[in-house]
N, C-alpha and C positions, 0 to 999 in steps of 0.2 A: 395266923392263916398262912403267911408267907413260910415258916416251917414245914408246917402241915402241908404244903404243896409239893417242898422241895424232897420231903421225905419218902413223898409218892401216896401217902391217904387221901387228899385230895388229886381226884385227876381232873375235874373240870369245874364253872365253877360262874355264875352272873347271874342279876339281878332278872328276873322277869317281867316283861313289859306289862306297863299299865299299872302294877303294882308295887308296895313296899318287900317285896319275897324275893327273895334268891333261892336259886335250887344251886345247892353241888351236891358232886357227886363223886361219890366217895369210895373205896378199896377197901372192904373190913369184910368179917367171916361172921359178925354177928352185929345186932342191933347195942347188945352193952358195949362191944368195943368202940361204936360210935359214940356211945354217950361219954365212955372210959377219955377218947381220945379231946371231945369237945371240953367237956368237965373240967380238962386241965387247962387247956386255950384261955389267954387274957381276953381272947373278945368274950368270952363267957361269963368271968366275971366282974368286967366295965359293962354288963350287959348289952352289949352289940348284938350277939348272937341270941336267939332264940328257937332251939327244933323245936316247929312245930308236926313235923312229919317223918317218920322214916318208913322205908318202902325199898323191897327191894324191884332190883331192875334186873330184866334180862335184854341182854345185845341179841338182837338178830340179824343185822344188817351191819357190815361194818365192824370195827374192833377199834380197840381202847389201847393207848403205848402203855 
């Protein structure tokens, strides 16, 4: 994860309250490049990580570094 941040795919990135879910969010051009890029992450497979959603976003307010 801490790669994935430093390389700029990940730009943000916490747990959601009241739940076991984290939302990041993420920098890709496509839904397989997210799967491409988690696929290879160790949290993936020590099972940490589990997408259960992708979705994209749009900024209306404000901007992203």
């Amino acid at each position: 994860m801490n790669a994935l941040k430093r390389n700029g795919f990940i730009i943000l990135g916490g747990p959601l309250e009241g739940t076991r879910d984290v939302l990041l969010i993420v920098r890709a051009n496509s839904q397989d490049e997210i799967n491409d890029r988690f696929r290879d992450d160790p949290w993936t497979s020590l099972d940490l990580l589990q997408i259960s959603r992708i979705a994209p976003w749009t900024i209306r307010l404000g901007s992203l570094p």
